[in-house]
mmCIF file of the N, C-alpha and C atoms, coordinates in Angstrom:
data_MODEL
# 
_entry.id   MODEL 
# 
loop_
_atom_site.group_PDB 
_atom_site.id 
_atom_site.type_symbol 
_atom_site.label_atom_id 
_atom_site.label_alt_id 
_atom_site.label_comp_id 
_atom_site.label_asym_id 
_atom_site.label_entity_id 
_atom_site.label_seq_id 
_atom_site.pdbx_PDB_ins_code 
_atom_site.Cartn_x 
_atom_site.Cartn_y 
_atom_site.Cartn_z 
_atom_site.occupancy 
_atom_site.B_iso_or_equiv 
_atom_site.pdbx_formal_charge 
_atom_site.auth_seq_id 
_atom_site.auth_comp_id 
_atom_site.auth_asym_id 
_atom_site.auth_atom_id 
_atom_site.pdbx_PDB_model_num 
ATOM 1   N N  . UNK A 1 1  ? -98.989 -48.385 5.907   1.00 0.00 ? 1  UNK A N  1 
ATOM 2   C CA . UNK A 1 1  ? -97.821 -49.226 5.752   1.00 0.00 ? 1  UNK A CA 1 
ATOM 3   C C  . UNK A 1 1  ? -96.729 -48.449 5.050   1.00 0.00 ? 1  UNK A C  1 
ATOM 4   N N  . UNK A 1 2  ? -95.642 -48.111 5.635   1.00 0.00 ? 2  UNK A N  1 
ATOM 5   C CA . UNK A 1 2  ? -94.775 -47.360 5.140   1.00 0.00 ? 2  UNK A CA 1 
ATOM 6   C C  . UNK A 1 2  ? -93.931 -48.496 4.381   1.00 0.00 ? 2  UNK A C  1 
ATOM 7   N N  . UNK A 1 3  ? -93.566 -47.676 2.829   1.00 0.00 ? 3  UNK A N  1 
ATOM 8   C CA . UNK A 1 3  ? -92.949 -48.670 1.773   1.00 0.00 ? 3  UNK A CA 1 
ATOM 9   C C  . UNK A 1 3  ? -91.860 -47.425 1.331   1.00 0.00 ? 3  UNK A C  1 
ATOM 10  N N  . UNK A 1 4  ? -90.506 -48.291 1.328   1.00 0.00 ? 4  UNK A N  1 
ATOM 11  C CA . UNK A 1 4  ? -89.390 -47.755 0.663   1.00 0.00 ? 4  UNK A CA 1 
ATOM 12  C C  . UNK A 1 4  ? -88.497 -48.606 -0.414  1.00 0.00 ? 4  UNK A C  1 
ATOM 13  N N  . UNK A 1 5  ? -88.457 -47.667 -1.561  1.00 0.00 ? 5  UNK A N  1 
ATOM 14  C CA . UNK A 1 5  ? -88.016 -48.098 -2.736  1.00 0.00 ? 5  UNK A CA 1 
ATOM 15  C C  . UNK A 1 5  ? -86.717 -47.501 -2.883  1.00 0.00 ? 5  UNK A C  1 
ATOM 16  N N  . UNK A 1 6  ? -85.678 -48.213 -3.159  1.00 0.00 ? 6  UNK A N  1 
ATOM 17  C CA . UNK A 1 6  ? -84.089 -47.744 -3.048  1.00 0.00 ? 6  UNK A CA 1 
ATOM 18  C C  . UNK A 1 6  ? -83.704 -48.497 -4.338  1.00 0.00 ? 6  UNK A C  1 
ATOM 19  N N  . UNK A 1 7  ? -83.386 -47.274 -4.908  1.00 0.00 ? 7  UNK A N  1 
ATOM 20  C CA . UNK A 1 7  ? -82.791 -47.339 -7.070  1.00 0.00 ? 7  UNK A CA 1 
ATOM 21  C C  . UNK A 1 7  ? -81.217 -47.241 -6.710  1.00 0.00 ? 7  UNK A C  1 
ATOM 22  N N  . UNK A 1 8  ? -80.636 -48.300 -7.170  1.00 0.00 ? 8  UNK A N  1 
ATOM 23  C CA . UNK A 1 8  ? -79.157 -47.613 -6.710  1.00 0.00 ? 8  UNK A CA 1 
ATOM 24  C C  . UNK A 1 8  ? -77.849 -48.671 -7.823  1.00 0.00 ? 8  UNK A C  1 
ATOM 25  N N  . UNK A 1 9  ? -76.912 -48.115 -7.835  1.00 0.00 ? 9  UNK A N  1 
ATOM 26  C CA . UNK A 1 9  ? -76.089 -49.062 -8.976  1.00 0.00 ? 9  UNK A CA 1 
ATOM 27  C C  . UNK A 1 9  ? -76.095 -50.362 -8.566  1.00 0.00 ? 9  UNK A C  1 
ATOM 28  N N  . UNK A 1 10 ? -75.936 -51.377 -9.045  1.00 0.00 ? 10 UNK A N  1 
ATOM 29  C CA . UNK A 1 10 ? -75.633 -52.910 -8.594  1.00 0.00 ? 10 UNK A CA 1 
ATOM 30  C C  . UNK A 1 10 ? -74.146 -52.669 -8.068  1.00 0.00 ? 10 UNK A C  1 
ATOM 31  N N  . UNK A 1 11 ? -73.978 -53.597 -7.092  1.00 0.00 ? 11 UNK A N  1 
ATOM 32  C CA . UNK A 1 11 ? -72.670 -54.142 -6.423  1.00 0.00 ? 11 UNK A CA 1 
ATOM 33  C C  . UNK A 1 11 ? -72.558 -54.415 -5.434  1.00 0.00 ? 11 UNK A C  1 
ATOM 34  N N  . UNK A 1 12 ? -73.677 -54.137 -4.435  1.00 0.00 ? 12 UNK A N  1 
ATOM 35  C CA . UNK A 1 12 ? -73.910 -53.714 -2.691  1.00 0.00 ? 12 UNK A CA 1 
ATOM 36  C C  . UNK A 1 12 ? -74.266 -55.286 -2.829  1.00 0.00 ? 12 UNK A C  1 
ATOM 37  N N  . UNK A 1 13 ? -73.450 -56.185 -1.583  1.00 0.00 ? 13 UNK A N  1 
ATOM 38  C CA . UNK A 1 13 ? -73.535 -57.223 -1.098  1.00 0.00 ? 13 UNK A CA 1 
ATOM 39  C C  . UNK A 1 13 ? -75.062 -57.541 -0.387  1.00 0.00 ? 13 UNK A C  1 
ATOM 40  N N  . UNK A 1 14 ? -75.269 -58.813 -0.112  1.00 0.00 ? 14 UNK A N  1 
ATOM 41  C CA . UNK A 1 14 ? -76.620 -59.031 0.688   1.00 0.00 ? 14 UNK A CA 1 
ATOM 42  C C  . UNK A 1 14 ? -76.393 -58.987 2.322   1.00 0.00 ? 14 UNK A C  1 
ATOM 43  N N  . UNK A 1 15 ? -75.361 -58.798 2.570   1.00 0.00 ? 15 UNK A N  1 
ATOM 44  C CA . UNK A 1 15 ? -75.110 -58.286 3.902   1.00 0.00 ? 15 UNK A CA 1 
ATOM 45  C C  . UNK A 1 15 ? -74.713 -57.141 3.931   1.00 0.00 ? 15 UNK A C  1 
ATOM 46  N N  . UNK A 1 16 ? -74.668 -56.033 3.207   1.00 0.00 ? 16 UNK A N  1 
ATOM 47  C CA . UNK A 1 16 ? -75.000 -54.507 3.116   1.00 0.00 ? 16 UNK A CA 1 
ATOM 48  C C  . UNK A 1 16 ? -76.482 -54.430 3.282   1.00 0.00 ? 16 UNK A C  1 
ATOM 49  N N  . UNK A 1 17 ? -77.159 -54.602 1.986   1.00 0.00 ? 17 UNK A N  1 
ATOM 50  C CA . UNK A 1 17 ? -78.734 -54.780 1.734   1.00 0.00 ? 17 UNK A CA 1 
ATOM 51  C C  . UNK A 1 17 ? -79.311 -55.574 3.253   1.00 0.00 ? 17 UNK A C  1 
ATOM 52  N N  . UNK A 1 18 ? -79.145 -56.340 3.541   1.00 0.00 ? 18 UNK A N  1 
ATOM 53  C CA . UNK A 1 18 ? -79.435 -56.733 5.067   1.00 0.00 ? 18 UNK A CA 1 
ATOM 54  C C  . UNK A 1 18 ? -79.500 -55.800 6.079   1.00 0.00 ? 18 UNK A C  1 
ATOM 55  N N  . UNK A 1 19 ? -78.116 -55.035 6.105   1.00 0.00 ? 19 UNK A N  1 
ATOM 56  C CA . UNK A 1 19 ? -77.870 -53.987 7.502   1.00 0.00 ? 19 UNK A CA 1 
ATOM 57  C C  . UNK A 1 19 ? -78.217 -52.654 7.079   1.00 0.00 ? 19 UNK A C  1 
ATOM 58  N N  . UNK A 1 20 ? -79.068 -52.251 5.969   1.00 0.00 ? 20 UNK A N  1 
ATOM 59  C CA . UNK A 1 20 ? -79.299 -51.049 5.747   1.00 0.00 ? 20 UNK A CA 1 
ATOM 60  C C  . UNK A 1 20 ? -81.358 -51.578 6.153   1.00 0.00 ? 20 UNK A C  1 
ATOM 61  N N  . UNK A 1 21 ? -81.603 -52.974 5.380   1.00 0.00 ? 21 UNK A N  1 
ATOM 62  C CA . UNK A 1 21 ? -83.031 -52.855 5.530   1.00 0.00 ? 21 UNK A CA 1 
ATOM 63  C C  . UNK A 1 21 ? -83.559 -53.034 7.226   1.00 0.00 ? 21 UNK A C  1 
ATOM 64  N N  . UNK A 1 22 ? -82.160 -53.560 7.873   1.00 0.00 ? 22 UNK A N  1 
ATOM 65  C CA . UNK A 1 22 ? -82.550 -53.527 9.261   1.00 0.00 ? 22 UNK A CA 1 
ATOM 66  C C  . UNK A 1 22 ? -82.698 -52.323 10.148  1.00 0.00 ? 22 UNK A C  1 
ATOM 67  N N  . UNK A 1 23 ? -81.611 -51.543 9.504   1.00 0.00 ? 23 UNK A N  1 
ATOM 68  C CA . UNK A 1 23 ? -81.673 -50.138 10.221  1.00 0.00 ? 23 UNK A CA 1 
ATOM 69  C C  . UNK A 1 23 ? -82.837 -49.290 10.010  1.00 0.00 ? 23 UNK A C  1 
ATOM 70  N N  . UNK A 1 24 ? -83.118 -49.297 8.436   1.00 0.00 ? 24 UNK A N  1 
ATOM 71  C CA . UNK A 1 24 ? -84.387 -48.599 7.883   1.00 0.00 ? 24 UNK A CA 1 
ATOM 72  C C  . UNK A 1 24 ? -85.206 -48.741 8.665   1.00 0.00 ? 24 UNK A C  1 
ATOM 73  N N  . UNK A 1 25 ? -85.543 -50.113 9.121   1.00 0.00 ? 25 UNK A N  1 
ATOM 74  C CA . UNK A 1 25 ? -87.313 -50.567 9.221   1.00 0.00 ? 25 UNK A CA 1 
ATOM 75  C C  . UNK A 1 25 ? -86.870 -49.971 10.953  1.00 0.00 ? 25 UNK A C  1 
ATOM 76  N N  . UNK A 1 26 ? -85.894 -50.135 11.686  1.00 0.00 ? 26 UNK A N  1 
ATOM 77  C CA . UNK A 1 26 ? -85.753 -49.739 13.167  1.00 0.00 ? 26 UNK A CA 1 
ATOM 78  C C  . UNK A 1 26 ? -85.995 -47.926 13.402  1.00 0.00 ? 26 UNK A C  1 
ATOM 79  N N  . UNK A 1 27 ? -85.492 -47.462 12.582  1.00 0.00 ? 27 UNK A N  1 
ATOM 80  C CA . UNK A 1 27 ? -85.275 -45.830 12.746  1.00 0.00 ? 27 UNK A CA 1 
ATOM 81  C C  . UNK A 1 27 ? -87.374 -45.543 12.220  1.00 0.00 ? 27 UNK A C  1 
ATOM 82  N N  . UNK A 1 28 ? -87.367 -45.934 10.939  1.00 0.00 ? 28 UNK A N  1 
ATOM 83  C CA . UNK A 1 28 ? -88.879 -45.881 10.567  1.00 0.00 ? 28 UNK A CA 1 
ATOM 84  C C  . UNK A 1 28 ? -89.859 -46.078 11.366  1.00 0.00 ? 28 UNK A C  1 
ATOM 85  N N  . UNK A 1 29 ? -89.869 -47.356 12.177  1.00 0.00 ? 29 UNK A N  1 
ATOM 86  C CA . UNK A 1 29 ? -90.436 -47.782 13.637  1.00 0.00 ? 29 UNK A CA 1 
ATOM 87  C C  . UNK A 1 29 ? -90.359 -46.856 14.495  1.00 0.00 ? 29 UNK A C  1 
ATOM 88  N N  . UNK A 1 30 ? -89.221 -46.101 14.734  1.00 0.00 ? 30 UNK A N  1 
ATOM 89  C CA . UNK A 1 30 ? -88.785 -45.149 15.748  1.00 0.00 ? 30 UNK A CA 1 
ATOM 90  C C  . UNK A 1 30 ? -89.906 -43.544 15.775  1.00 0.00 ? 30 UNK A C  1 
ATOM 91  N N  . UNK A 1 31 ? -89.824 -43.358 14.564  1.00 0.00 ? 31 UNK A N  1 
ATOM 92  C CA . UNK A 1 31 ? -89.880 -42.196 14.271  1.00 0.00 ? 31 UNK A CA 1 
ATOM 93  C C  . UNK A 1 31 ? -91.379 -42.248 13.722  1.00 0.00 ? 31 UNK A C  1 
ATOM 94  N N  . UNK A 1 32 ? -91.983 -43.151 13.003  1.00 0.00 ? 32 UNK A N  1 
ATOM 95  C CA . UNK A 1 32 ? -93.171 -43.160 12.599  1.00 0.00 ? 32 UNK A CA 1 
ATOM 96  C C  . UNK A 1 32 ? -94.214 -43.614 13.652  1.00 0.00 ? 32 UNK A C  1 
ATOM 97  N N  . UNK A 1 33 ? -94.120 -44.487 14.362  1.00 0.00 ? 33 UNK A N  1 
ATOM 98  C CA . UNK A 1 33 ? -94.412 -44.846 15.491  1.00 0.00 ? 33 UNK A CA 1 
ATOM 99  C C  . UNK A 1 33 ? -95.287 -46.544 14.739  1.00 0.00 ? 33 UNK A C  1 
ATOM 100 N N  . UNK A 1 34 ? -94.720 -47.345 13.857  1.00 0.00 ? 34 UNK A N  1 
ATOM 101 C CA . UNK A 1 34 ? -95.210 -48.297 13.673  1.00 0.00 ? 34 UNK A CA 1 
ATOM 102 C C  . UNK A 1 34 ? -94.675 -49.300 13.990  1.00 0.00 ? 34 UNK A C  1 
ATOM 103 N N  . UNK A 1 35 ? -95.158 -50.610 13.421  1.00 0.00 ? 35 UNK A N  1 
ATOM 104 C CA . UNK A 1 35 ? -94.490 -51.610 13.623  1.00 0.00 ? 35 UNK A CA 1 
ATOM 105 C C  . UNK A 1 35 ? -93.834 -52.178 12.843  1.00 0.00 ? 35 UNK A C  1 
ATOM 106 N N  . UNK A 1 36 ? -92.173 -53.448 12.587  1.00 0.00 ? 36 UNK A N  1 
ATOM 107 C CA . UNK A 1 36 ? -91.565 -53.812 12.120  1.00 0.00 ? 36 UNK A CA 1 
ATOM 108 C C  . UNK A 1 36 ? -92.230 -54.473 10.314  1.00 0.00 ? 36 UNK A C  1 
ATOM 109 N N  . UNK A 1 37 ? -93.581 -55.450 11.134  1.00 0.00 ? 37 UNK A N  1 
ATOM 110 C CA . UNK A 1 37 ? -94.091 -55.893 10.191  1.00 0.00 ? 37 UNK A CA 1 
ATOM 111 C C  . UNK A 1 37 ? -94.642 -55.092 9.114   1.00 0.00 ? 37 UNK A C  1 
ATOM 112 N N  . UNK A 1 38 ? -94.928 -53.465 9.293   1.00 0.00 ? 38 UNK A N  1 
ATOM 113 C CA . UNK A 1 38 ? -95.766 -53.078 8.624   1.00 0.00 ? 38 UNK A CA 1 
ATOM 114 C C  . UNK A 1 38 ? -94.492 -52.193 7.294   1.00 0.00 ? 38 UNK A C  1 
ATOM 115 N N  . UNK A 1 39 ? -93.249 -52.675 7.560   1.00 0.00 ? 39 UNK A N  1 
ATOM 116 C CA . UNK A 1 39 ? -92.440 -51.896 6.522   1.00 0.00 ? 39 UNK A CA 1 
ATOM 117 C C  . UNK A 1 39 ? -92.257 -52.912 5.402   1.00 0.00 ? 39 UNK A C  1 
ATOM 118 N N  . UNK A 1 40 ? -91.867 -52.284 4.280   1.00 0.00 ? 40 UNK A N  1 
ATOM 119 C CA . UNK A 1 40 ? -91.333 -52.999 2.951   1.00 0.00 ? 40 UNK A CA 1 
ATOM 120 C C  . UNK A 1 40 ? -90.342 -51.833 2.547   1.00 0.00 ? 40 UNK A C  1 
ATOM 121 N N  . UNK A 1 41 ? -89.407 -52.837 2.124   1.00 0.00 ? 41 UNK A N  1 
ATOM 122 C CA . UNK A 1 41 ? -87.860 -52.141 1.485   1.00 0.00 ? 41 UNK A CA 1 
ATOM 123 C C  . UNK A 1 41 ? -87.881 -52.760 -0.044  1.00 0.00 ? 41 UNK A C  1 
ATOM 124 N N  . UNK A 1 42 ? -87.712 -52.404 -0.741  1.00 0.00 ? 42 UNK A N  1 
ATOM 125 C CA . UNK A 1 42 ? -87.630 -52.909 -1.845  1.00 0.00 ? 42 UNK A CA 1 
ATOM 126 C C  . UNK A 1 42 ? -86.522 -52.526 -2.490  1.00 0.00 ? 42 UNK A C  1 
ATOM 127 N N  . UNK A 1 43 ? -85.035 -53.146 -3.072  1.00 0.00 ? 43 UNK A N  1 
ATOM 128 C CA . UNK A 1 43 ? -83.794 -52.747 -3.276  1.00 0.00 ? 43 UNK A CA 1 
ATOM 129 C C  . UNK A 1 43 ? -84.009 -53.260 -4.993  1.00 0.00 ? 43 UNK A C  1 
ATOM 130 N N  . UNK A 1 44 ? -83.671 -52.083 -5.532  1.00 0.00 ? 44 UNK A N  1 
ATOM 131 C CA . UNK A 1 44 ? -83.312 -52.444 -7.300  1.00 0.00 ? 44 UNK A CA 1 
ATOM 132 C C  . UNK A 1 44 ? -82.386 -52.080 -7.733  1.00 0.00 ? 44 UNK A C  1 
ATOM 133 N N  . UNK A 1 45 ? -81.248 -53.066 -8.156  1.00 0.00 ? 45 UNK A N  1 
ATOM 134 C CA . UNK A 1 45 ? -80.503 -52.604 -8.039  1.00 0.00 ? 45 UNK A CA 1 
ATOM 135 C C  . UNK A 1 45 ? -80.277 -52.130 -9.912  1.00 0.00 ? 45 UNK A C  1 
ATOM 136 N N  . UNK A 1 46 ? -79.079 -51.356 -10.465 1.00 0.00 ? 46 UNK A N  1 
ATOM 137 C CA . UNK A 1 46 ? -79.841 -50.539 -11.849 1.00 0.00 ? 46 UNK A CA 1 
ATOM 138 C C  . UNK A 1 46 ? -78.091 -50.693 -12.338 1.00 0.00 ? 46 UNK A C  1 
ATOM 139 N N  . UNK A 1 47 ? -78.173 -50.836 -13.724 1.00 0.00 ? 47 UNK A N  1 
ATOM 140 C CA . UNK A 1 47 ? -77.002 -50.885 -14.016 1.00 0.00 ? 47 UNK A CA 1 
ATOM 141 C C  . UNK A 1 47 ? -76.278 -49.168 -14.770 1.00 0.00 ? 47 UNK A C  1 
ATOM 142 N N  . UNK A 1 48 ? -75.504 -49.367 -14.521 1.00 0.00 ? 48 UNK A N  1 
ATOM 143 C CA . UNK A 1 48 ? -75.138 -47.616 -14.964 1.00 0.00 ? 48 UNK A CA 1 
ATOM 144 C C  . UNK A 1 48 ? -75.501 -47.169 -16.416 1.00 0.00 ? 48 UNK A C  1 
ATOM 145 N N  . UNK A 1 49 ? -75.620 -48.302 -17.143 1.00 0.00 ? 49 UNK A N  1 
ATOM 146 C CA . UNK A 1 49 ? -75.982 -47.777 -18.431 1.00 0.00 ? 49 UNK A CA 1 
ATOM 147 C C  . UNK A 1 49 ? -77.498 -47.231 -18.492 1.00 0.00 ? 49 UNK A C  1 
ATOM 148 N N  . UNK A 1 50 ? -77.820 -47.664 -17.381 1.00 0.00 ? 50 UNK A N  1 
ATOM 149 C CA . UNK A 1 50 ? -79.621 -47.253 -17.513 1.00 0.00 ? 50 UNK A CA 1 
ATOM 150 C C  . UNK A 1 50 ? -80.173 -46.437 -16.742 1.00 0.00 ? 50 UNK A C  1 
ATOM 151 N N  . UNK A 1 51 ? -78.977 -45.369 -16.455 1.00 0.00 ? 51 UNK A N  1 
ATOM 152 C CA . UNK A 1 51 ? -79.107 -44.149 -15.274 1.00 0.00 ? 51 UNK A CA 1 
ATOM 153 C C  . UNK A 1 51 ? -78.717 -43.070 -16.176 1.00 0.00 ? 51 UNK A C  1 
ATOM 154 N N  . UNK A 1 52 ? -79.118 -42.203 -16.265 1.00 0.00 ? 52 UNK A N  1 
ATOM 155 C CA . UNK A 1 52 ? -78.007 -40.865 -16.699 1.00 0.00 ? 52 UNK A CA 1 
ATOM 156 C C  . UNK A 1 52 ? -78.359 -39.683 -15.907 1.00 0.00 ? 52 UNK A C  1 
ATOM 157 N N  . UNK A 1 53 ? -77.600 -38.589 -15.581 1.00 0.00 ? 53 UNK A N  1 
ATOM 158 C CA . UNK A 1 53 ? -77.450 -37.397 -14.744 1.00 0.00 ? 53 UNK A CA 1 
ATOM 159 C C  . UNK A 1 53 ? -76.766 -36.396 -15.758 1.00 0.00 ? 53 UNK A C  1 
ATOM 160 N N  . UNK A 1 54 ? -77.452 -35.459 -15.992 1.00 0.00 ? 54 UNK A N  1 
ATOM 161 C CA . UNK A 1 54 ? -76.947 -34.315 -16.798 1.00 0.00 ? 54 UNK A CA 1 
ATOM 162 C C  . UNK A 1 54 ? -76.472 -34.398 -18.381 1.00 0.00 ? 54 UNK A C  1 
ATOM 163 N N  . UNK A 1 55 ? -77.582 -35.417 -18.785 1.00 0.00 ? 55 UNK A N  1 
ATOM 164 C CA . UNK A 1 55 ? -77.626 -35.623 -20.141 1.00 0.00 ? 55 UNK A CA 1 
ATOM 165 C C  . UNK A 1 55 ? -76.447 -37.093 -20.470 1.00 0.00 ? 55 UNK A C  1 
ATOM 166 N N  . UNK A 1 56 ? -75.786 -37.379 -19.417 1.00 0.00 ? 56 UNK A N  1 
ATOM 167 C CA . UNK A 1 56 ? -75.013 -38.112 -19.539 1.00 0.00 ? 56 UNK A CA 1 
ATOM 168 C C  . UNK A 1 56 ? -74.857 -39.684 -18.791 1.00 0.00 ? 56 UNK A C  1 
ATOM 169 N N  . UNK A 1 57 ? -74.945 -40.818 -19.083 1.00 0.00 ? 57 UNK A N  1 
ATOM 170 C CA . UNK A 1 57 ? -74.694 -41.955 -18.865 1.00 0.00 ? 57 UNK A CA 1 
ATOM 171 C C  . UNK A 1 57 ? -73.868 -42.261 -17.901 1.00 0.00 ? 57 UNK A C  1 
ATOM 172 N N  . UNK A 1 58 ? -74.437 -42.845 -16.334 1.00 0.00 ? 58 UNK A N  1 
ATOM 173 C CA . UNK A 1 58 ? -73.206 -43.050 -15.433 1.00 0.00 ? 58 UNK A CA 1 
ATOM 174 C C  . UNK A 1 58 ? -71.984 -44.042 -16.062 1.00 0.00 ? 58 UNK A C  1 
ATOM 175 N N  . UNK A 1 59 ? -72.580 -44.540 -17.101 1.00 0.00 ? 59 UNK A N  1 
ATOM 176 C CA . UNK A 1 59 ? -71.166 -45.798 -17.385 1.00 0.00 ? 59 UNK A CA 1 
ATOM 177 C C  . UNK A 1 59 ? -70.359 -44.871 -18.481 1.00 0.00 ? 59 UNK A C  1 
ATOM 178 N N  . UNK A 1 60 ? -70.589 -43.851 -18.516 1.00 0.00 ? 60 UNK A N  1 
ATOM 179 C CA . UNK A 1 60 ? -69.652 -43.123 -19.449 1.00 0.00 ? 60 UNK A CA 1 
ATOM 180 C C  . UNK A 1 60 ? -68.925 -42.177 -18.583 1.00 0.00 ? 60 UNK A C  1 
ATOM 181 N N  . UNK A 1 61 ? -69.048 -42.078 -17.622 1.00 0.00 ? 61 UNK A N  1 
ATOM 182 C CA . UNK A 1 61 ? -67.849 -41.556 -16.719 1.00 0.00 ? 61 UNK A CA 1 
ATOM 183 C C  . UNK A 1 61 ? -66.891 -42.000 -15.946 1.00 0.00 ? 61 UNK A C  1 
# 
């Protein structure tokens, strides 16, 4: 069962999150050779204060 976990800032609408988990699970299907049912997307979305890149805090840039 192929499972994808997507960490990403909050703000992305549920009709973004919709047309990305539809495409995912279609291309994944494509290419893995499974079926629709057997994917999970799991979207979290993370607030910038609780990310940092290069010692530094995305909400501080």
């Amino acid at each position: 069962m192929p499972h994808v976990q997507i960490d990403w800032f909050a703000g992305r609408s549920v009709e973004q999150k919709r047309e990305l988990a539809e495409v995912l699970t279609r291309e994944i299907c494509r290419i893995g050779e499974c079926a629709p049912e057997s994917v999970g997307i799991v979207f979290t979305d993370r607030d910038t204060a609780n990310w940092a890149r290069a010692g530094k805090l995305f909400s501080d840039s």
